[in-house]
MILUMLUM-240490 format. One record per atom (N, C-alpha, C, O): y, z, x. Coordinates in steps of 0.1 Angstrom, whole numbers, plus 5000, padded with zeros to 4 digits. Each point is the difference from the previous one (the first is absolute). Example, Ala and Ser with C-alpha at 12.3 -4.5 7.8 and 13.67 -1.06 7.14 Angstrom:
BEGIN
494350785132 501250004991 501250005009 500050075010 501149864986 501150005009 501150084992 501150015005 
# end
This chain:
BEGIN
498850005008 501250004992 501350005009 500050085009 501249834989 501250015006 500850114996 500150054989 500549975021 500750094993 502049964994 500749925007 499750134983 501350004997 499549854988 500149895005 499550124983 499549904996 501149964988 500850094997 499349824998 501049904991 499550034988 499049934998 501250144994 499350004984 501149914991 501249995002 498249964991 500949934988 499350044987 498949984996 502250094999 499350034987 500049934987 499250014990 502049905014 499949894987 498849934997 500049944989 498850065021 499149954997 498950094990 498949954998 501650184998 499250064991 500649954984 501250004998 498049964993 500349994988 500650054994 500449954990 499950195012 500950104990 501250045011 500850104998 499349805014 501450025004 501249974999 500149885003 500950174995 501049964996 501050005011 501250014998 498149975016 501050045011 500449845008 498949935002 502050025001 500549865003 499949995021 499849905007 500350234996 500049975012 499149955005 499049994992 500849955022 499549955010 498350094999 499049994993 501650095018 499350135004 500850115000 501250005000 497850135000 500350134998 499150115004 498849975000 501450155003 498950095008 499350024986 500449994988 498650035018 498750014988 500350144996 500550085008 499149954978 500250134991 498850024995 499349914994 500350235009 498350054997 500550104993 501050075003 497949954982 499850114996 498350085005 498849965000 501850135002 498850115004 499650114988 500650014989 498150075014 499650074988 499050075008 499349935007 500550244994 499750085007 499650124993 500750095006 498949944988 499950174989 499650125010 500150114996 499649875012 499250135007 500749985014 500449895006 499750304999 500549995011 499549885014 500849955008 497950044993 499149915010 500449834996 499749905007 500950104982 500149884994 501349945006 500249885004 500750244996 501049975004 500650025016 501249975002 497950075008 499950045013 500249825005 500849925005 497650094988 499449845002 500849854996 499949885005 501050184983 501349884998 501050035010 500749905001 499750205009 501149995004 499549965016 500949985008 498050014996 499449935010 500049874998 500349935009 499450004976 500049855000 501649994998 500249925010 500750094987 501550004997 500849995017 500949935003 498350165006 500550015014 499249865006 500849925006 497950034993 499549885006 500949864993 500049885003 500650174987 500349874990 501149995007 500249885002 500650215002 501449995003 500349925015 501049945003 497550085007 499549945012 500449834996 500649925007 499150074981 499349874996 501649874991 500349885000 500250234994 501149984994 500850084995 500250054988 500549985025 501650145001 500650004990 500750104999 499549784986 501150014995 498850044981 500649964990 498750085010 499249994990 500450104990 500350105006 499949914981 500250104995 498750054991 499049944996 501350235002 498750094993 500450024992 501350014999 497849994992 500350094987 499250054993 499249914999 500350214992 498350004994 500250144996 501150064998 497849965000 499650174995 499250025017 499149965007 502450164995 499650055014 500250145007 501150064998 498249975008 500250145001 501450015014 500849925004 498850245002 501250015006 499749885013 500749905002 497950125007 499949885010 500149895002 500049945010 500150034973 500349814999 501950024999 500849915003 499450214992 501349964996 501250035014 501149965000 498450155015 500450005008 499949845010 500549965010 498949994983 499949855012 501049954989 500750085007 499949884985 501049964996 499349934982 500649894996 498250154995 499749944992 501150094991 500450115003 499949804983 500750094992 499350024990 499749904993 500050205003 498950084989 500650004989 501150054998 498249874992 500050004984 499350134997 500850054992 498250025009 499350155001 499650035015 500249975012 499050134980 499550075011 499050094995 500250114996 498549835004 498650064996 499650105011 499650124998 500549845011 499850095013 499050154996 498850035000 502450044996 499850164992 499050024994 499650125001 499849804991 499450014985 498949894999 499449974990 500449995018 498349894998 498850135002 499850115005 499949834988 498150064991 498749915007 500249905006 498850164993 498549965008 499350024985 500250094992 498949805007 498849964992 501050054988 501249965000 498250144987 500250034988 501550044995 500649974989 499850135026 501150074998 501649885004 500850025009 499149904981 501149895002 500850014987 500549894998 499750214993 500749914984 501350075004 500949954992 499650155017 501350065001 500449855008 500749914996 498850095014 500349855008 500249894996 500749945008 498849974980 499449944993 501649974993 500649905000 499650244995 501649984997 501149965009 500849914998 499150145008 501049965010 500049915006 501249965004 497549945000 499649884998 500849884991 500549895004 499450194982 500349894990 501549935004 500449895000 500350275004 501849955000 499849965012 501049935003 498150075006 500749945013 499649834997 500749915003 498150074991 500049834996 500749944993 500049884998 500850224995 501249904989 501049995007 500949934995 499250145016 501150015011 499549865012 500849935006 498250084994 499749865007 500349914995 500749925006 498850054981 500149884992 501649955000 500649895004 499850194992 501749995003 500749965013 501049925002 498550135004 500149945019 500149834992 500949934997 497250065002 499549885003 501449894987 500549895004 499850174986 500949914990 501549955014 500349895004 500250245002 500750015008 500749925010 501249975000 497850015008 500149955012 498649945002 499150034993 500949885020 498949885002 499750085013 500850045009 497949974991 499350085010 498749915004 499349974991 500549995021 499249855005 498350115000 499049954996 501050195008 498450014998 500450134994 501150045000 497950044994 499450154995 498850055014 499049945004 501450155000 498550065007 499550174994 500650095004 498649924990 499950154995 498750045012 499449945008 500750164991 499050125009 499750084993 500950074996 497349955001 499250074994 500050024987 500049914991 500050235007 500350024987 499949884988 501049944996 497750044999 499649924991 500550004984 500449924992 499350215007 500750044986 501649974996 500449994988 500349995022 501649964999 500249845005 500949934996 498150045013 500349895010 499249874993 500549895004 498450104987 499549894994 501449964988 500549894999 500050234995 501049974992 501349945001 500549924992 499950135020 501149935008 500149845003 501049935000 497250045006 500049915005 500049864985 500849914999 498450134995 500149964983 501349985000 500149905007 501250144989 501650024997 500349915012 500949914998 498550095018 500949925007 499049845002 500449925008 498650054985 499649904993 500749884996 500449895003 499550234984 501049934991 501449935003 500649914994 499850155016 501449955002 499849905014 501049985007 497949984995 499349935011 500849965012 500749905004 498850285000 500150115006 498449975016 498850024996 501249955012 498749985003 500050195004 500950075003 498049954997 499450135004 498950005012 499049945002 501950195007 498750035012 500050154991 500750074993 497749945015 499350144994 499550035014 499349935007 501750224995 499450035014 499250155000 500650084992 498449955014 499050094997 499450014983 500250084991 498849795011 499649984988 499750074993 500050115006 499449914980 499550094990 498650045008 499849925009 499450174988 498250005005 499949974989 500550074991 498649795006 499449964990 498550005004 499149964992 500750095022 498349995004 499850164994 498850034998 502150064999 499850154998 499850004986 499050054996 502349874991 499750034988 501149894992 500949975008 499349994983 500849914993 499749895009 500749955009 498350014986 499849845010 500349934982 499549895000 500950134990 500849894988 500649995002 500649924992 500550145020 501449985002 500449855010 501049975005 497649954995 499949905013 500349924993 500749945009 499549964979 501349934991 501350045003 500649915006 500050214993 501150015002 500449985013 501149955000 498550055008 500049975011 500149855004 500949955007 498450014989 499949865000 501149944993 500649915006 499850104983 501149954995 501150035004 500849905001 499550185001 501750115002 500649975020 501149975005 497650085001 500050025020 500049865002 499249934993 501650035018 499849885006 499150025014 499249915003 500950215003 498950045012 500250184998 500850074995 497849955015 500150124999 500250025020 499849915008 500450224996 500150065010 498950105001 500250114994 498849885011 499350104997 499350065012 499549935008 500550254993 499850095014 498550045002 499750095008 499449864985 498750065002 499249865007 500149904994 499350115018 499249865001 499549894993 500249884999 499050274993 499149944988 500449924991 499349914996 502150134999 500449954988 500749855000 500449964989 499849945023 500349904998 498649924996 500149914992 498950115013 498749894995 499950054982 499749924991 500450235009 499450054985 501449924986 499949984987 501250005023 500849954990 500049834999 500249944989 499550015025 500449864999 498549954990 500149904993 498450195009 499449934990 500450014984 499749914992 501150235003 500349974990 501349874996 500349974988 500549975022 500649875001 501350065002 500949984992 499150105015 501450055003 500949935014 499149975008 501850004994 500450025013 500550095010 501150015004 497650074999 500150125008 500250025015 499049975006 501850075001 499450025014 500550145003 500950074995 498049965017 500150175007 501749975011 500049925010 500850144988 501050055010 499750105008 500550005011 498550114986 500050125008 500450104988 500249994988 499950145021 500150114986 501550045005 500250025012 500650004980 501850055013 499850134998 500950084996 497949955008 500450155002 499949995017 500850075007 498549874996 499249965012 501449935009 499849995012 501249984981 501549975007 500650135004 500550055010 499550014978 500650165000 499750095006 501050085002 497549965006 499550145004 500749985010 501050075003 498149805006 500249995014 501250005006 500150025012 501149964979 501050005004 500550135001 500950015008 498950074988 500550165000 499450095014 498950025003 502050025002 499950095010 499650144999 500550084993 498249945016 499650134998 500650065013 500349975011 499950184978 500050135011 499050105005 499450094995 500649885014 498850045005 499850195005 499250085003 502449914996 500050185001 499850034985 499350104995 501249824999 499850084979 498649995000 499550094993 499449815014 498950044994 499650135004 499750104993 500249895021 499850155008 500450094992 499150074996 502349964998 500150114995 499350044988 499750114997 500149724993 499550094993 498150025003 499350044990 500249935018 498750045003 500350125004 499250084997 501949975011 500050145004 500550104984 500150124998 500049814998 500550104984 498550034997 499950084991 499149885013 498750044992 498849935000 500349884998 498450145003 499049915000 498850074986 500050114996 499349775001 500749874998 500850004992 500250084991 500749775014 501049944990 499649934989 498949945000 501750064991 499649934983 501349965001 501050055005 498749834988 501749944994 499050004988 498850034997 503049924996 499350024983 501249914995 501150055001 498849814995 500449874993 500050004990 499049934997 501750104991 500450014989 500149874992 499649974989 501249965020 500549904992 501349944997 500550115003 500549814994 501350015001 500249964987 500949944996 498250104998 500349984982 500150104996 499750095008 500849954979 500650164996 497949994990 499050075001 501349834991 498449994993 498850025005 499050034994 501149965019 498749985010 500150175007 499150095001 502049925003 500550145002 499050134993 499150075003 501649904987 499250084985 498549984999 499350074993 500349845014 498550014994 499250045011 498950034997 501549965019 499449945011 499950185004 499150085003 502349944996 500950135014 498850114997 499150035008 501050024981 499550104994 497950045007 499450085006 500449804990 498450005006 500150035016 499350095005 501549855001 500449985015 500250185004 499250075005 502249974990 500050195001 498650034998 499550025011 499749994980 499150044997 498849995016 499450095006 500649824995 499149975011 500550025015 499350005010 501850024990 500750085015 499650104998 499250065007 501349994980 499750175000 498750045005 499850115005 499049764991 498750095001 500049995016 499650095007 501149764999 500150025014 500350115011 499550045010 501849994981 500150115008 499450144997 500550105005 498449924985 499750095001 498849995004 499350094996 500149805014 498950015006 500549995015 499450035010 501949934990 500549955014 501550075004 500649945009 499950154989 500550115002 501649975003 501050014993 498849915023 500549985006 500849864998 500749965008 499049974978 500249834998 501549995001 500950094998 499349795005 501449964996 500349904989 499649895003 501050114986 500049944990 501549934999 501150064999 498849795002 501249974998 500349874992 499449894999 501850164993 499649884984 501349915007 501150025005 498249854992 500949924997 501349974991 499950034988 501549935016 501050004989 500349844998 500949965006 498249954985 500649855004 501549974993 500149885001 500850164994 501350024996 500450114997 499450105005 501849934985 501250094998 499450024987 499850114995 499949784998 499750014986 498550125001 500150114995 499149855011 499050094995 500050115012 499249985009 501450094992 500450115017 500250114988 499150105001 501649914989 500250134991 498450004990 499650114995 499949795004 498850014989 498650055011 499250094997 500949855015 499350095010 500350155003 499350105004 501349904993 500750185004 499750084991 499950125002 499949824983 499550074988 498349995004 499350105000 500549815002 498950015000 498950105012 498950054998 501849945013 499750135011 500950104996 499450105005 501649944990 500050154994 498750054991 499450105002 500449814987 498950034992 498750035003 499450094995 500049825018 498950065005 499750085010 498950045002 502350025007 500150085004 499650005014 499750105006 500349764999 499550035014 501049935007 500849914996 499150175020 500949975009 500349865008 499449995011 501249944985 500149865005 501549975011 501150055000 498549875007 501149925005 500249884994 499049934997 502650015001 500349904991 500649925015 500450055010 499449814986 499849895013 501149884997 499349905000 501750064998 500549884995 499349865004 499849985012 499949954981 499549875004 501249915014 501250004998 498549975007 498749925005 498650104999 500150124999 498849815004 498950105000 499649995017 499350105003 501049835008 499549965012 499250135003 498950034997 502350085013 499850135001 498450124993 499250075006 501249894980 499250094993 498949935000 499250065008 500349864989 498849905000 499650005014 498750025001 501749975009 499750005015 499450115004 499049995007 501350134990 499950125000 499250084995 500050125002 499249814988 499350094985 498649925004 499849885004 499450244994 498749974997 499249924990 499149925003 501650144982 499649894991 501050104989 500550114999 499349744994 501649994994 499149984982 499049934997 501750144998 500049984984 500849924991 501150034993 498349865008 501049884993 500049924989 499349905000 501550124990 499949934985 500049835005 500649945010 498650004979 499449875005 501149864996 500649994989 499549945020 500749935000 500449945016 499350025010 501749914989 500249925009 499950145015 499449995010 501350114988 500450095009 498350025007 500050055011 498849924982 499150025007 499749895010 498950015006 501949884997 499749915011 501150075013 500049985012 500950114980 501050075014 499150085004 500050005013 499350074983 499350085004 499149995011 500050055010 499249854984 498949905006 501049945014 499549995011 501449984989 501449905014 499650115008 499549965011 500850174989 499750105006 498550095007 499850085009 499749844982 498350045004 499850164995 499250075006 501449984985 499850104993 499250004994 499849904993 499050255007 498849984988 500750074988 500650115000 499149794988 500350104989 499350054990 499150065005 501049954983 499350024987 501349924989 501250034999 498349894993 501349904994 499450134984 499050074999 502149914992 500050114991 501249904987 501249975002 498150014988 501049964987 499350094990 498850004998 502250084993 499550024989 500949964986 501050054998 498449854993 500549944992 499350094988 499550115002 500649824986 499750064990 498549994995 500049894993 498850185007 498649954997 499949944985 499349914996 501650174997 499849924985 500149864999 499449934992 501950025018 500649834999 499049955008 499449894998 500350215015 499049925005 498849944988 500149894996 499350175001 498550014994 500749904989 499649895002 501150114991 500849914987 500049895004 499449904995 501450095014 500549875008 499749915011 499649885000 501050235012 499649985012 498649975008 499949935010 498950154981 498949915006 499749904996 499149955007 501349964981 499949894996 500949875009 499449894998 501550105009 501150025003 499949965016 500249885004 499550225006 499849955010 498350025001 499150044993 501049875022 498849915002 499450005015 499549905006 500750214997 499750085013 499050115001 499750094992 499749885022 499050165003 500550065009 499350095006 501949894998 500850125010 501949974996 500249884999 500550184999 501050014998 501250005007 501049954998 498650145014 501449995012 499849865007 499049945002 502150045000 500249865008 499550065018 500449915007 499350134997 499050045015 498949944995 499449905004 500350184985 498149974998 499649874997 499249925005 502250054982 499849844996 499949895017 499149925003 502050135004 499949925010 498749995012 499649905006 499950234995 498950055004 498749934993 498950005006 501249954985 498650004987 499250125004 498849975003 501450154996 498750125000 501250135003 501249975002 498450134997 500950124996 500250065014 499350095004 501649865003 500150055014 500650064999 499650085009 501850014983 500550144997 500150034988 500749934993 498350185001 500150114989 501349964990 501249995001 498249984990 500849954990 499650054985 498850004997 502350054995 500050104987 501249944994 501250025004 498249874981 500949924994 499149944990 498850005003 501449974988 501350004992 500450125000 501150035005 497850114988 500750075002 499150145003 499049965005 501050164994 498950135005 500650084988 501050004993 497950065009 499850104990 500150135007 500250104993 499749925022 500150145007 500249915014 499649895003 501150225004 500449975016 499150045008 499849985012 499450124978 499150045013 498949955010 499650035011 500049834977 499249895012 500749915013 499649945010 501650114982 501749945010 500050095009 500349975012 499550114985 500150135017 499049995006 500050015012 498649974980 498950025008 499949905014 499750025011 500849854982 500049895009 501050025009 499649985011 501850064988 500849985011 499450165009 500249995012 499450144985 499850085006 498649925010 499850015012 499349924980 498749965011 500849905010 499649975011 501349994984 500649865013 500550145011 499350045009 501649994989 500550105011 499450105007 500550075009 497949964986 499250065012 499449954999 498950044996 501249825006 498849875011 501349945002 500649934993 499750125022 500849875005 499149854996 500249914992 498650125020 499449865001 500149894988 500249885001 499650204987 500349894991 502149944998 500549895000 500150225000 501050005004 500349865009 500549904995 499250105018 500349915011 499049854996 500249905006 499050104984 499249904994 501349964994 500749925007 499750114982 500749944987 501349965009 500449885000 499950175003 501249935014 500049865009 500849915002 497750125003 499549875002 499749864989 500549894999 498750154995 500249874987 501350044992 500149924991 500650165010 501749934989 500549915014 500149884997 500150155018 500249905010 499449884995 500849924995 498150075006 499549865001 500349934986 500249885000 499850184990 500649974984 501549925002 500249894997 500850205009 500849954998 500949925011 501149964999 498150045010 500149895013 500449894992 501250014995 498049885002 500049874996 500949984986 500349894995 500050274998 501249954991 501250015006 500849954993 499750095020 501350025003 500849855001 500749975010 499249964983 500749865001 502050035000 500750034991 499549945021 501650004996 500749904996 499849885004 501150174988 501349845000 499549954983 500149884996 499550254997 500049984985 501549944994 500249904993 500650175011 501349984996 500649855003 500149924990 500150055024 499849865004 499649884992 500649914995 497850145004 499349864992 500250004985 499549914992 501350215004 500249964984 501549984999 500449974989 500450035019 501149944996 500049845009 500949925000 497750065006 500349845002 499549964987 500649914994 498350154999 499649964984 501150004992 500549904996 500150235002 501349984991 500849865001 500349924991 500150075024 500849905003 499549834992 500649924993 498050075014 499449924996 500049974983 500349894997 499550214991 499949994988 501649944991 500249964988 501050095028 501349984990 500349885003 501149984995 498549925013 500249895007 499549924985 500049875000 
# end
């Protein structure tokens, strides 16, 4: 791709613009904090590519510090699996707020990231106004909603997609898919560790436990609670442990704090980045999701931990998804290489049992270290951000 490129927009049908050329104008679409980390890495490679480009979308604070200007800001308030109808709302006004954009002003591509429940809808609305659409960190349709592969097909002009796997699993359903890499894998390595903070906090206590909540206030609520529960039994087999919770924002820092006043054990609170604490910890307790591939970047052994609702499960959810392991390690693993408790448990105490047996056997310890190494060796692909804004580029041309 060249760089500094000539857009003409009169050549879209619903343009109403006479000039020549013009810097290309993207709307973006991001609901979740990771969503929005990940848009403001493609916004910084775009800008490599064409300095004069303008943003605009549903974007949180990281897309809107690189210069996007935010119609909302879902950021705060995105939901996992069931727990979406408060979001759902907020949703609605932020797409009538897009649509409005789209009547607005002439915008050459749409790129949305993740978040399927907001982002198939969007893409539908910027359709219509033929709008081409990139979809970057596709939906998992290999996990559950594989009817959603029409919509797809009609609405996305390409997808971006961070799992190996999923460009063959999409391009047979006739998508145009390709793997960029995962941008988290842009993000870790770039962060600087301190190598005295780890020290220190190995010297606060052996062993170390981190404890990964989550950067959702919903996921918060369902995850944190089991997590206390299972330090506590930690530390009451291990005296000496050091316990240190993750804070992945501001938003959920006060709902954390309710939640370790309530169970009553002694913790240290860590601000994200996680480098430090992950480096330093033995094995880490982590609600499931993307954050278990940071874990895994680190070679941390963990135990992955979601607890959802068993009624929606059993109602819904087992009909629904279409998997025999759940965390994205194992899925990527095919076989259960870290202790995994999801959809959801009924008691923590099988959750203690396992993380107290990891921690007096190192040997297995120094195993699960070695296969998360070799696991996530061959996904570290960099320059996710890169190859989707040469796609973007390519889609508005």
């Amino acid at each position: 791709m060249g760089r500094n490129p000539q857009f003409t927009r009169s050549q879209s049908p619903l343009s109403n613009r006479q000039e020549p050329s013009s810097p290309p104008r993207f709307f973006i679409s991001a609901a979740e904090p990771s969503g929005d980390l990940h848009g403001a890495s493609l916004i910084r490679a775009m800008r490599d590519r064409c300095p004069g480009a303008e943003w605009a979308g549903i974007a949180g604070p990281d897309m809107q510090a690189e210069g996007c200007r935010a119609i909302a800001d879902l950021t705060g308030h995105a939901g996992m699996l069931l727990g979406t109808l408060g979001p759902a709302r907020r949703g609605l006004v932020a797409l009538k707020r897009a649509v409005q954009e789209f009547r607005e002003r002439q915008y050459d591509a749409v790129v949305v990231i993740d978040s399927p429940v907001l982002n198939l809808r969007l893409a539908r609305r910027a359709h219509a106004f033929g709008i081409p659409v990139l979809y970057y960190i596709a939906p998992q349709l290999w996990a559950w909603g594989k009817w959603r592969v029409g919509k797809l097909r009609r609405y996305v002009r390409k997808l971006a997609v961070v799992l190996p796997f999923e460009e063959r699993f999409f391009r047979d359903l006739g998508l145009d898919a390709t793997f960029v890499g995962h941008p988290l894998f842009d993000v870790l390595p770039a962060r600087a560790m301190d190598a005295d903070c780890v020290d220190r906090i190995r010297a606060a206590g052996r062993p170390v436990v981190a404890i990964l909540p989550g950067s959702r206030r919903h996921v918060v609520d369902e995850v944190l609670p089991g997590q206390l529960a299972v330090a506590r039994a930690i530390r009451d087999k291990f005296p000496g442990a050091h316990i240190g919770v993750s804070l992945a924002n501001d938003a959920v820092a006060q709902l954390v704090d309710r939640h370790v006043a309530a169970a009553g054990v002694a913790v240290e609170r860590y601000r994200q980045p996680n480098a430090e604490l992950l480096s330093a910890a033995d094995l880490t307790l982590v609600a499931s999701g993307t954050a278990t591939l940071e874990v895994a970047h680190y070679a941390c052994p963990m135990i992955v931990m979601y607890n959802g609702s068993r009624l929606m499960y059993h109602l819904l959810g087992r009909w629904l998804v279409r998997l025999d392991r759940y965390s994205l390690v194992n899925i990527l693993a095919g076989r259960e290489l870290v202790p995994e408790f999801m959809p959801y448990y009924t008691s923590t105490q099988p959750i203690a049992d396992a993380a107290i047996g990891l921690l007096e056997n190192p040997a297995a310890l120094d195993a699960m270290r070695r296969d998360l190494h070799a696991l996530i060796d061959p996904v570290r692909t960099r320059g996710a951000a890169a190859r989707t804004a040469d796609m973007l580029l390519e889609i508005a041309r």
